[in-house]
N, C-alpha and C positions, 0 to 999 in steps of 0.2 A: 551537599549533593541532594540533587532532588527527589522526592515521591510521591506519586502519583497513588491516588485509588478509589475507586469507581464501586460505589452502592446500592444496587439495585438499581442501574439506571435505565431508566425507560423513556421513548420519543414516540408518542402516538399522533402522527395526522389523520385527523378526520377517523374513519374508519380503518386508518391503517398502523400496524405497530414497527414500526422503522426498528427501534432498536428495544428487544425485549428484557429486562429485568438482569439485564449484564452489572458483573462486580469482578471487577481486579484490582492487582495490588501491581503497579509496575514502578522500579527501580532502574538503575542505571544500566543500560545497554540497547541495542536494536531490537524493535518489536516490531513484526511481519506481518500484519492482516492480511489475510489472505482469504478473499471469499468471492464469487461470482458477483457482477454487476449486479447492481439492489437489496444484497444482504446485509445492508445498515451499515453499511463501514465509512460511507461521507456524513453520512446523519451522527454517529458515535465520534468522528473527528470532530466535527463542528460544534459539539456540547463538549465534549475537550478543551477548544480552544475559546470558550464564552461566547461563540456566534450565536447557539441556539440551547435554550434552556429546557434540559428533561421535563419531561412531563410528570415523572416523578422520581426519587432516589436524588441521589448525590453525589458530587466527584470533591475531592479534598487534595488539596499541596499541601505535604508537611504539614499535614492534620488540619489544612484551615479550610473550607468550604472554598471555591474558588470566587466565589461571589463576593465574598467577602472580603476580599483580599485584592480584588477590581483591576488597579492599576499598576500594584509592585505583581501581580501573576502575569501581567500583558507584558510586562516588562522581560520575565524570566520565557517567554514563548516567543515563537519562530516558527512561522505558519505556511504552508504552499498547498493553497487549494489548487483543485481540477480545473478551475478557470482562474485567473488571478487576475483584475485589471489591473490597464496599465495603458500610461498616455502615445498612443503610435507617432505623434512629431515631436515625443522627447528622445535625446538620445540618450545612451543608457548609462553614462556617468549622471547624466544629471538627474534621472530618475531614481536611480540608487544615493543620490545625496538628499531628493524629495523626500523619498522611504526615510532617510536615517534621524532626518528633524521630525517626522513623524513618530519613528520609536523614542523620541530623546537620546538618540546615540552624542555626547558630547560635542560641540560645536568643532574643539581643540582635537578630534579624535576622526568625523567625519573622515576628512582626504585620505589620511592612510586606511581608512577599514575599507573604503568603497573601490580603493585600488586592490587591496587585500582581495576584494570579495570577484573581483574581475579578473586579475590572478588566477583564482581558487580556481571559479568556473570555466577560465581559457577564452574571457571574451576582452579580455585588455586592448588588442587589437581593435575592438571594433567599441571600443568606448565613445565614439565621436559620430558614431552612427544611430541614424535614428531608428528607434523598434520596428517600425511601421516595415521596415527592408529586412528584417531580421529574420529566418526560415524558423521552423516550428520547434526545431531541437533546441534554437538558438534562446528562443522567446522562452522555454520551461532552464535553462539553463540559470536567465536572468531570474528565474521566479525562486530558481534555487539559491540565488545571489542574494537576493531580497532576506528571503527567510532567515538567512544568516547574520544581515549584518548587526544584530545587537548583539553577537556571540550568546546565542540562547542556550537556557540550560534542557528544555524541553523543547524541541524541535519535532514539528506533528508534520509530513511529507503525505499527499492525499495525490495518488496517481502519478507520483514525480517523472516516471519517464515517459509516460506518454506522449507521442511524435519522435522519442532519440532513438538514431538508429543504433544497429547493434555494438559500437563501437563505442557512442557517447551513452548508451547504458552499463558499457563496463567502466566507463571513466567514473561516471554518477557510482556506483557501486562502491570505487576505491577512494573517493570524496567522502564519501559517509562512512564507511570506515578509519578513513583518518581523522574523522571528526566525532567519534560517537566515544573517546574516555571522559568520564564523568558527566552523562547526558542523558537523557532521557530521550531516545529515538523512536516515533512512531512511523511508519510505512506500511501507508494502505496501498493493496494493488490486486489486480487479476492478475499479474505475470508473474508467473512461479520463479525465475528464475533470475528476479530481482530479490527476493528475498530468502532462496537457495545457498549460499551465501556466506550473507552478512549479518542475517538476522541471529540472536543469540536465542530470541524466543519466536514461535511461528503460533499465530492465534487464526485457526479456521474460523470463518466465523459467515451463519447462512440460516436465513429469517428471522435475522434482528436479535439472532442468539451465539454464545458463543461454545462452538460444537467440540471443537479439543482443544488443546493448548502445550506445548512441550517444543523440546531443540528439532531440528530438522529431523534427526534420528527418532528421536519419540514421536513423532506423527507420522513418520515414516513405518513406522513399528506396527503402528494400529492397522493397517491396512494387509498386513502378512499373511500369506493365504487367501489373498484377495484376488492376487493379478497371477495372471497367465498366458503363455504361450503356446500356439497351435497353426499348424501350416493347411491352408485350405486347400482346394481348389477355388478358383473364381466364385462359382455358382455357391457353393457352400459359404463363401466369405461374405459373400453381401448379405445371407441369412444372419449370421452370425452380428454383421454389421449393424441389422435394423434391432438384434435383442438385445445386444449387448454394449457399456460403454467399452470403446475400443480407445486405447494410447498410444496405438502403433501400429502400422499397416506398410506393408512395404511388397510391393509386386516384385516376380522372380516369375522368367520363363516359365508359366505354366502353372503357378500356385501363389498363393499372398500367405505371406509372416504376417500373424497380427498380434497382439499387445492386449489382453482382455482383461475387463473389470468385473470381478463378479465373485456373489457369496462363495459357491459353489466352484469344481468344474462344471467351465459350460459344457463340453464335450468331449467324449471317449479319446485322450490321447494327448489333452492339453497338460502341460505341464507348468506346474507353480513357478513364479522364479523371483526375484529380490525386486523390490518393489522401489520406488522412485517415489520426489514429490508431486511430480507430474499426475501419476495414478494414485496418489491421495487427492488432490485436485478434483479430479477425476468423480470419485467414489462420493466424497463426499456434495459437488457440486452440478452434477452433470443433470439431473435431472429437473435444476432451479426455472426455468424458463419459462412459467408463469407466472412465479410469484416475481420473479426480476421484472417484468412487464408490468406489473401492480404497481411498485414500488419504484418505479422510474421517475412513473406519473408524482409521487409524495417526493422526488428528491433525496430518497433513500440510500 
């Protein structure tokens, strides 16, 4: 069973610190990054999976530096980046047979894994089709197909539903569930509600650091006495709207329900009430929108 763990790892571009001086220890089960766009969660995936080398600290398998360990660690990973290429006039059996002499999946093993994997994802129908006609759900479907077929023991997912709608996000959800005993599951994402879940552990993570750590209920936790509810009028609601992060606004003849973020009661009347991941989201990311715009530009 594998284990992952992560040293002080640091990724600095130019003058920018993508991922700051992060160290975990992760074991077998689903882990949820959760942080705003440019909080180092592709730049920590990609030093993960041997793309791109810290700048300084270290990340170890089963105690061995991963560097070192080159080609039986590539072996044991299963990767789907944010962008994945892939040949648009192949069609997608023979691209997933491409991919499996590329991992060294056994020559005598290929045909069944690559129908396996067509299966798995719901695209067996349209194995004869080429990508290039494939719609967006279709295309991150296959990237999820790829990532699988050496039956990896660490499987790193970096924005995996991006383009599925809300349907093929619940299918992706109960796919990664029936695939995460004895695995090492990483899943970076902005959408709370991919990792609401399935994930076993949820890692905030915002300015290349990582900010909590704990099951959904414990980060859930931290934010208690945070979020609030209060029924406006109109005029009152948009004040409230420009000071406060809000996670819930809903108009009613004559007054807005809204959903607030804040230390504090914002105002005489609001009432605290049980707090969601959504307004952890919230609390701890809402304000990121410049340093996200810094760290776009570094690939962060």
């Amino acid at each position: 069973m594998p284990e992952l763990r992560l040293d002080r790892v640091t990724k600095q571009f130019k003058n920018k610190i993508a991922v700051d001086e992060v160290s975990l220890s992760l074991k077998e089960g689903v882990y949820g990054f959760l942080g705003a766009n440019g909080s180092g969660k592709t730049t920590l995936l990609r030093m993960l999976c041997g793309v791109l080398r810290p700048t300084s600290g270290e990340i170890f398998c089963n105690g061995m530096e991963i560097g070192r360990l080159d080609g039986e660690y590539r072996c044991m990973l299963g990767y789907l980046p944010q962008d994945f290429g892939y040949y648009p006039d192949f069609t997608a059996k023979r691209y997933l047979e491409y991919l499996a002499a590329c991992k060294a999946v056994p020559k005598d093993l290929v045909h069944d894994k690559v129908q396996e994997m067509l299966r798995f994802t719901g695209l067996e129908g349209e194995q004869k089709s080429k990508i290039k006609t494939f719609s967006g759900g279709m295309i991150r479907r296959l990237g999820i197909a790829q990532a699988l077929l050496n039956d990896p023991e660490i499987l790193v997912l970096d924005e995996p539903t991006a383009g599925l709608d809300p349907k093929e996000r619940i299918r992706f959800r109960n796919m990664i569930s029936t695939f995460s005993k004895g695995r090492i599951i990483i899943l970076s994402t902005h959408i709370v509600s991919d990792v609401d879940f399935i994930a076993d552990q949820i890692l905030l993570m915002k300015q290349g650091r990582i900010v909590g750590q704990g099951t959904c209920g414990e980060v859930t936790e931290s934010v208690r006495g945070r979020v609030w509810e209060y029924v406006a009028e109109p005029e009152e609601a948009q004040r409230l709207n420009k000071k406060f992060a809000v996670s819930g606004l809903r108009n009613e003849t004559g007054s807005v329900h809204l959903r607030l973020i804040a230390n504090e009661c914002p105002c005489e009347g609001a009432l605290p009430v049980e707090p969601g991941l959504e307004d952890v989201y919230l609390y701890y990311f809402e304000e990121a929108s410049e340093y996200v715009q810094d760290l776009e530009r570094g690939n962060a």
